[in-house]
N, C-alpha and C positions, 0 to 999 in steps of 0.2 A: 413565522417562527424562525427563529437565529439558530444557524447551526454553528455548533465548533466542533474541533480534532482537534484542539489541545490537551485539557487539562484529564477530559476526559481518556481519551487517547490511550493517555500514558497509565491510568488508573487502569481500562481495560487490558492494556497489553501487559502489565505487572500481573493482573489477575492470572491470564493466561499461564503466563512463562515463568514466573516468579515459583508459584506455588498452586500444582494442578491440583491438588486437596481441599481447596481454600472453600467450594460448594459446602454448607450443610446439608445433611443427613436427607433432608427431605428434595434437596438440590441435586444429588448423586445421578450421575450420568452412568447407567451400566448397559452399554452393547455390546450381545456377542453371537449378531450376525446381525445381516440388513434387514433383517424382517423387521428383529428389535430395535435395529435404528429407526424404518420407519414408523413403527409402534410408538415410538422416543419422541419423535418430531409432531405428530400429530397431538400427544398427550398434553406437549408443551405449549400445541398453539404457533409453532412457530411459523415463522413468514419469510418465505425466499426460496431457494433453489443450494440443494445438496448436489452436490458431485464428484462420484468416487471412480477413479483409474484405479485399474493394476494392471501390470502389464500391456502397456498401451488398450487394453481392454475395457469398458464403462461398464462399470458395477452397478454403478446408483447412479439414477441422474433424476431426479423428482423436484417438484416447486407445490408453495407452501401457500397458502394464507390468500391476501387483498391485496393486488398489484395501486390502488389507490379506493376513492370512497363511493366507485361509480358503480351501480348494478351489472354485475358481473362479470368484473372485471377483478381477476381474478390471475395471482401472479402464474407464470408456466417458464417451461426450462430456457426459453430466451427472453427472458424481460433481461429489462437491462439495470444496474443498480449503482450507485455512488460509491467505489471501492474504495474509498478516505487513504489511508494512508500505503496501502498498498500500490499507490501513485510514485513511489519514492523509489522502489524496484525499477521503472521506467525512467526514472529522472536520472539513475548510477545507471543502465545501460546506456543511455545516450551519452553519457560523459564517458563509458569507457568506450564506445562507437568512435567518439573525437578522435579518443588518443589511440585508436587503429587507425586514423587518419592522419595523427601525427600535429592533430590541432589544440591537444590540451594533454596536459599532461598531471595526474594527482599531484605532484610535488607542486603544483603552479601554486603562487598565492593569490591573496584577493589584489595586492595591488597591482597584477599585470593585467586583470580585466577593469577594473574601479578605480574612478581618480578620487581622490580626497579620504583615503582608510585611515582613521586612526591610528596611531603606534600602537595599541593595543591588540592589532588586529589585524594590522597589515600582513602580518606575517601568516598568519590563519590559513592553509594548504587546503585545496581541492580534497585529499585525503581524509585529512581532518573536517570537512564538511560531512563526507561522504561517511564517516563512521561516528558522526556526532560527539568527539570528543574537541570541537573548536572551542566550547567553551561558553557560544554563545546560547541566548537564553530559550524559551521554547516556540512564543512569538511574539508580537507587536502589537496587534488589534485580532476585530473579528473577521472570521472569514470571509463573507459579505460583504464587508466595507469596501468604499472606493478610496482606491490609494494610488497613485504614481509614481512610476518606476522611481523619480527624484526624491518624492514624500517617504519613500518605502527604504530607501537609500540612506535615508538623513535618520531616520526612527531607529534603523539595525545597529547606526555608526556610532550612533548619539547612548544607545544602550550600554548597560553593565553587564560585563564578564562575569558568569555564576563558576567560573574556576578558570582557573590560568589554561593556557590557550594545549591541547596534543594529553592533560594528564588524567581527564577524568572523562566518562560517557555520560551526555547531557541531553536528552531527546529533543531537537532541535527541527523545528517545521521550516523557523524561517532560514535555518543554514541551506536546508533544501532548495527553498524557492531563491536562493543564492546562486544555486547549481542550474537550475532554471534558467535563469538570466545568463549565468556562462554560457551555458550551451546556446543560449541564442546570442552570443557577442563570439564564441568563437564559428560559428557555423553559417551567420550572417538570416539562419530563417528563424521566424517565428517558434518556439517552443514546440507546439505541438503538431506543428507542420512538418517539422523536423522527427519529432515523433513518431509521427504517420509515416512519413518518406522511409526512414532507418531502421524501426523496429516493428509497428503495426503493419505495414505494406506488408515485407517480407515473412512475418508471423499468419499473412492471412488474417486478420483481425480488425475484419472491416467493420466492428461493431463497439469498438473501444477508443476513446479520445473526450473531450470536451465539446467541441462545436463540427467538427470538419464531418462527423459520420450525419448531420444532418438528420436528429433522430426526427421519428415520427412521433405524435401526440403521446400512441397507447405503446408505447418500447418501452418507456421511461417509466419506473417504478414512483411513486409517491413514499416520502418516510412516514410514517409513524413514530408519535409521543405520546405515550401512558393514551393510546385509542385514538387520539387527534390526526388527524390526517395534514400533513403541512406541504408546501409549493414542493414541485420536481426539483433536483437541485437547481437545472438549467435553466429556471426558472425565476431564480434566485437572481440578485443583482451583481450578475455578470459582465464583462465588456465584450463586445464583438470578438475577442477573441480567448474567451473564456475568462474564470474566475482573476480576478484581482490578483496580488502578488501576494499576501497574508493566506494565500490558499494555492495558490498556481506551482507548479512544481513539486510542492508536499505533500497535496493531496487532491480529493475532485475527480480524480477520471472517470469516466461512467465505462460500465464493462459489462457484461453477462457470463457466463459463470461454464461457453462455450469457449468462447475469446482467451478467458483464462486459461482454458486445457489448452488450446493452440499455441498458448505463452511459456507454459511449461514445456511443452514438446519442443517448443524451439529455441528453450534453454537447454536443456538434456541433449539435445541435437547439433548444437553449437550453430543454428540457422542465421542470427544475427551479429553475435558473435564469437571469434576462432576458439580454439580452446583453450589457447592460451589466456585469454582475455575470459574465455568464463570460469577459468581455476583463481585469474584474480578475482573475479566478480563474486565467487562463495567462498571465498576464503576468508576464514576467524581472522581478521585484521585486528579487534580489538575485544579485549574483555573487560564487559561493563561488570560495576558492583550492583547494578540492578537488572532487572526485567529480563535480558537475552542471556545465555551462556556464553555465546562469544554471537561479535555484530562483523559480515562483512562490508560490500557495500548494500545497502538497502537490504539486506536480510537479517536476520536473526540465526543464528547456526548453532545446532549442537551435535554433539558426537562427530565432530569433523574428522576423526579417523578412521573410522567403524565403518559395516559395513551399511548400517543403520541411520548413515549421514543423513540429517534433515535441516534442511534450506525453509524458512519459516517468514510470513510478515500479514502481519492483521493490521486493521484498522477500524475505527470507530467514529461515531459519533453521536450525536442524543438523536439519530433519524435512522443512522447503517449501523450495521457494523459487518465486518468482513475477514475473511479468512481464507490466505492460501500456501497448504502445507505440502513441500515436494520432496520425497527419497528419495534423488536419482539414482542411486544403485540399485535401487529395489524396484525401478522404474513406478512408481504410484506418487499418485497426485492426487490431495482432499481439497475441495474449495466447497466455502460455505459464505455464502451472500444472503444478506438481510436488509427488507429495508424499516427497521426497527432496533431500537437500542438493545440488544439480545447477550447476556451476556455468558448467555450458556456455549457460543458460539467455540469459543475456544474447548473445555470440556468435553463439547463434544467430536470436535476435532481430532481431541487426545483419544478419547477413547475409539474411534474410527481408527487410528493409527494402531493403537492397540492389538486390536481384534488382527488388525491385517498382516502384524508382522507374529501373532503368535501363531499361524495357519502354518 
């Protein structure tokens, strides 16, 4: 079965962000405490692992449903699951990691790492990768497919501008796996090597990456499609050093739904990076006309003055979908991992946030 994080993607993450009302009547997500959420989750069938902070404190931490189609196996609070696009959070910290090293800098363009850019395009900034407003399109092929950093080069270059380069927000997979590639032409390793070394090591999240955490058989969650049980992602037509470039960088990273609290903690912590670099990193850089209220790098942000600031990035696909929502003033942190196309995921996110800031 073929997975994608495109089109779908963006349809999910509208759903979400766009308009939390959009459930019919019979769709209505209403919790108002964790009993009713777990009462909520069961009724729905759902499949994954919920996880609620407050106060550095675990409120909820429970798992859902069929870890894959094998007698008793059965998901629990470390499986491990495909967090699609919330891959992109990790791709903007590693790029702002550089430029505490003084090895990149957002203003750069593409043609100080790429020979042969376009005039159309050459001009196109790390920044504007980074907040999806370059212009370019969402991506090139399937996620699966094998492609070469030269093939993958030629398809981006060769592409149409769906708007002129800094003026609009265009949800862009492959501008990401762009940034991908930076980071490994300014750092000289490997993407996720670099990953592991800079952000996972120091996060303690030795359970989050592509290929390096060396999963075991039963860690790895199987997706589900309308009951179809399909291949692990890693499973999938990867290369020895994980997913192809139409997925590498934008999305794919396998995580567990512990991984992610240690992610958040050591954003709020400034553990990977200063704070100056994390006031860039959730700062509204730009306002899209669709899906986020404002995007900074790799998140979604709204009420960024309030005391209610929420730091937001989900992803999808027809096998995951995922969800992880962080107040750092309020110190609380919701993550919601599925490995099924679920699209109550969001909804119920919202109303988890809900309940916890009307207390």
């Amino acid at each position: 079965m073929k997975k994608t994080n495109t089109i779908l993607l963006l349809l999910m993450l509208s759903f979400s962000l766009m308009n939390f009302s959009c459930t019919s009547s019979d769709e209505e997500v209403i919790i108002n405490d964790l009993s009713s959420l777990d009462k909520e989750l069961v009724a729905r069938d759902f499949s994954g692992v919920v996880l609620v902070v407050q106060n550095d404190d675990i409120i909820f931490n429970k798992a859902y449903g069929r870890k894959n189609g094998q007698e008793n196996e059965w998901n629990d609070v470390n499986t491990v699951f495909d967090i699609c696009s919330i891959t992109k959070q990790f791709t903007a910290a590693g790029i702002l990691k550089l430029s505490m090293q003084n090895k990149v800098s957002v203003n750069d363009d593409l043609s100080k790492y790429f020979d042969g850019v376009p005039n159309d395009k050459k001009n196109i900034t790390v920044h504007q990768l980074l907040t999806h407003s370059s212009g370019l399109v969402v991506g090139i092929g399937g996620d699966y497919e094998t492609i070469t950093e030269e093939e993958f080069l030629e398809q981006v270059f060769d592409s149409e501008l769906i708007s002129p380069v800094g003026e609009r927000f265009n949800y862009s997979n492959i501008g990401y796996s762009l940034l991908g590639l930076i980071i490994e032409k300014a750092s000289g390793m490997d993407y996720e090597t670099f990953l592991n070394s800079q952000v996972f090591e120091p996060s303690k999240m030795n359970h989050t990456g592509y290929v390096i955490p060396d999963w075991e058989t039963n860690e790895v969650a199987n997706g589900f499609f309308d009951g179809k049980e399909a291949k692990k992602p890693n499973e999938e037509n990867w290369s020895d050093n994980g997913p192809y470039l139409n997925l590498k960088g934008n999305g794919g990273i396998l995580s567990r739904a512990s991984d992610m609290l240690l992610w958040s903690q050591s954003i709020m912590n400034n553990t990977v990076l200063d704070e100056a670099t994390t006031a860039t990193y959730l700062y509204p850089h730009f306002q899209p006309t669709n899906i986020y209220d404002n995007y900074g790098y790799g998140w979604g942000i709204e009420n960024p003055d309030s005391e209610n600031k929420l730091v937001v990035h989900g992803g999808a696909s027809n096998l995951f979908t995922s969800d992880l929502w962080i107040y750092p003033k309020k110190r609380i942190t919701i993550i919601i991992l599925s490995n099924e196309f679920e699209e109550s995921v969001y909804t119920i996110a919202r109303e988890i946030s809900n309940f916890l800031l009307a207390e």
